[in-house]
C-alpha positions as CSV (number, residue, x, y, z in Angstrom):
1,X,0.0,0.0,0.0
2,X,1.5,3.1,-1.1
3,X,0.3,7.0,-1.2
4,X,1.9,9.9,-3.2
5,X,0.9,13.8,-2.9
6,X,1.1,17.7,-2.0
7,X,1.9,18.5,1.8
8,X,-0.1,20.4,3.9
9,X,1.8,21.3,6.4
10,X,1.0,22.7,10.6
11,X,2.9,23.0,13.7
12,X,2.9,21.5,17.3
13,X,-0.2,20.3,19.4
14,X,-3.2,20.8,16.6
15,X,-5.8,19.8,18.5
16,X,-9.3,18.0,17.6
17,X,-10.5,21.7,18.0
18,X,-8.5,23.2,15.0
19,X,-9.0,20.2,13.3
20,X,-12.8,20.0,12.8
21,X,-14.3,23.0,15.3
22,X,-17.2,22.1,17.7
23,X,-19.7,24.6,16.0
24,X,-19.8,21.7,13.4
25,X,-20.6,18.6,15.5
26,X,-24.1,18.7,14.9
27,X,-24.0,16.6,12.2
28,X,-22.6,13.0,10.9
29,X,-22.4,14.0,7.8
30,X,-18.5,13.2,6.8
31,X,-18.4,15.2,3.3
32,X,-20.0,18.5,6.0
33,X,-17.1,18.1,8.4
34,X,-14.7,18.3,5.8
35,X,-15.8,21.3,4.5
36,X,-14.7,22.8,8.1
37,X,-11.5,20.6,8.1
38,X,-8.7,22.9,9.4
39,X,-10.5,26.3,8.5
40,X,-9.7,27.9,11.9
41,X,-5.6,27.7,11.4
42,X,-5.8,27.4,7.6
43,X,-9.3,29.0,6.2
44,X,-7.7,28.0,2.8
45,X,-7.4,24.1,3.3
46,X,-10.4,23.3,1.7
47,X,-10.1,25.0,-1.3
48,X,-6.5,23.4,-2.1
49,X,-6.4,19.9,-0.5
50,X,-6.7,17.3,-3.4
51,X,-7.6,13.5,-3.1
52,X,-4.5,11.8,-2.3
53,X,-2.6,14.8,-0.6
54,X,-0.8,14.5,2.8
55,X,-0.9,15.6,6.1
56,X,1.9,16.6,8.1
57,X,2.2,18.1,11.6
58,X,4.5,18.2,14.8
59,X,4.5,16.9,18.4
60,X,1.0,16.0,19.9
61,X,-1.2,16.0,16.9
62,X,-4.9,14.9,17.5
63,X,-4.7,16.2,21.2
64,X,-7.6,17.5,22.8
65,X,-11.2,15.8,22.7
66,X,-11.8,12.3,21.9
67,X,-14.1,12.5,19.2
68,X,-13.8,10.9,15.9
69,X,-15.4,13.8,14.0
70,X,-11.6,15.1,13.5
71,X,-10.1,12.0,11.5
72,X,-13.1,11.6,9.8
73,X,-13.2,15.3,8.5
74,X,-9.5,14.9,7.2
75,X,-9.9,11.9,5.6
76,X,-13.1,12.4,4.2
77,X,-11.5,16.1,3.2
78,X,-9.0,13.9,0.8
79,X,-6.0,13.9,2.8
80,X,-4.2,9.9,2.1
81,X,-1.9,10.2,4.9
82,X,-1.1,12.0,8.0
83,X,2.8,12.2,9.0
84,X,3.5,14.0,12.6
85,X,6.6,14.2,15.1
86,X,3.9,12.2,17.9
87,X,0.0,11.6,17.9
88,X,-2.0,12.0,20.8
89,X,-3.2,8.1,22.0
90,X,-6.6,8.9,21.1
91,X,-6.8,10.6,18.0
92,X,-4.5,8.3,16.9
93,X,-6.5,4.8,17.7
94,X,-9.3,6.8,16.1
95,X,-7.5,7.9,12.6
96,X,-6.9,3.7,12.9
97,X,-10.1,2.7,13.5
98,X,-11.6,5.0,10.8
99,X,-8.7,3.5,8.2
100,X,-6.9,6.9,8.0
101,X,-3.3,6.5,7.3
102,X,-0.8,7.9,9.9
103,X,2.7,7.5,11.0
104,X,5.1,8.8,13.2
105,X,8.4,10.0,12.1
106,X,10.3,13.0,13.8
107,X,12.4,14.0,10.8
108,X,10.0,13.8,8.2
109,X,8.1,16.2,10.5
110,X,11.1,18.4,10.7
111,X,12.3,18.7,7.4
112,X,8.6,18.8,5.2
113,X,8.0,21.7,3.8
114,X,4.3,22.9,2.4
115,X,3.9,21.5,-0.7
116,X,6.5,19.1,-0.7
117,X,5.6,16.3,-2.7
118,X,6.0,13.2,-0.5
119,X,5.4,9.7,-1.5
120,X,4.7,7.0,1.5
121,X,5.4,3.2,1.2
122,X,3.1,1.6,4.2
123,X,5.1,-1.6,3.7
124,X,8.3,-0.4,4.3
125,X,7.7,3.0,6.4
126,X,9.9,4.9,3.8
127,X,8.7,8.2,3.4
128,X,10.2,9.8,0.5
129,X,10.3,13.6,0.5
130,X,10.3,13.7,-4.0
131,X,11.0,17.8,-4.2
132,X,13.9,17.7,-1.8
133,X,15.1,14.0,-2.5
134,X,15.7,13.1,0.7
135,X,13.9,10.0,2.8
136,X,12.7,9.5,6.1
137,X,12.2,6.0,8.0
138,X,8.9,5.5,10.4
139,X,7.8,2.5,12.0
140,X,5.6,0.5,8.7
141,X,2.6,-0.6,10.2
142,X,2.3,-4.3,11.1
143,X,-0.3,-6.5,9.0
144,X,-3.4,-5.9,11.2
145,X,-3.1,-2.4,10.7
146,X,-2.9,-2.7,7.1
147,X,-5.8,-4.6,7.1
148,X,-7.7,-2.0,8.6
149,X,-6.5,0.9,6.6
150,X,-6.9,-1.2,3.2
151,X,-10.7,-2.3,4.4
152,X,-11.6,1.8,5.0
153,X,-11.9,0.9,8.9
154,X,-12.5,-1.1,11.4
155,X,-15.9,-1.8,10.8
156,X,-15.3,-3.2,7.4
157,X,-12.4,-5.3,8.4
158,X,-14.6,-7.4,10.2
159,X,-17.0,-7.9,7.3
């Protein structure tokens, strides 16, 4: 399982706030919440995110509430991948549960840019930074996680 796109790019402890505010909880509607995805820090994310883009953040990403609603909106928003220094426990069982890609990797957090184009190998954990030709090495996921991600969630895993 691989993923290639355009980086969007934040800093340190985006929380589940930022990420989908709570003015827009009142609804489980997944293509609503991504309309709200990020707009707080970056009020221009939803017009220039493209299916298959990237995610990238630093230390504590996901912190905050528990809810789901703030995986949910960035997948459903397009984003393939999120890469971040460290994930907060919760948001990062959720992003798994919901099949949203996300790895760990200080240096790739570090050295990212916006609008890098980054490829990810799931299989390997090789992140490859194309506009700067460098590579970064996270933990791949083992296969249960795969599973997950590959089946869109949980949920359909155990279909």
């Amino acid at each position: 399982m691989n993923v290639k796109g355009f980086t969007h790019k934040y800093g340190d402890n985006v929380d589940t706030d930022v990420i989908i505010p709570a003015r827009y909880l009142n609804t489980a509607n997944h293509k609503e919440l991504a309309a709200h995805c990020m707009e707080d820090i970056d009020a221009e994310f939803v017009n220039n995110v493209k299916d298959g883009d990237i995610m990238v953040g630093g230390a504590n990403f996901g912190c905050g509430s528990s809810r789901e609603h703030a995986p949910i909106a960035i997948k459903e928003s397009g984003i393939s991948c999120v890469i971040a220094s460290t994930f907060a426990r919760i948001f990062y069982r959720n992003a798994i549960n919901i099949g949203l890609a996300i790895l760990e990797c200080p240096e790739a957090s570090e050295k990212i840019a916006a609008g890098d184009e980054v490829a990810v190998d799931f299989d390997t954990g090789v992140i490859t930074n194309i506009t700067k030709n460098e590579e970064y090495k996270a933990q791949p996921f083992p296969e249960f996680i795969k599973e997950i991600i590959a089946s869109n969630g949980l949920l359909n895993s155990l279909k």
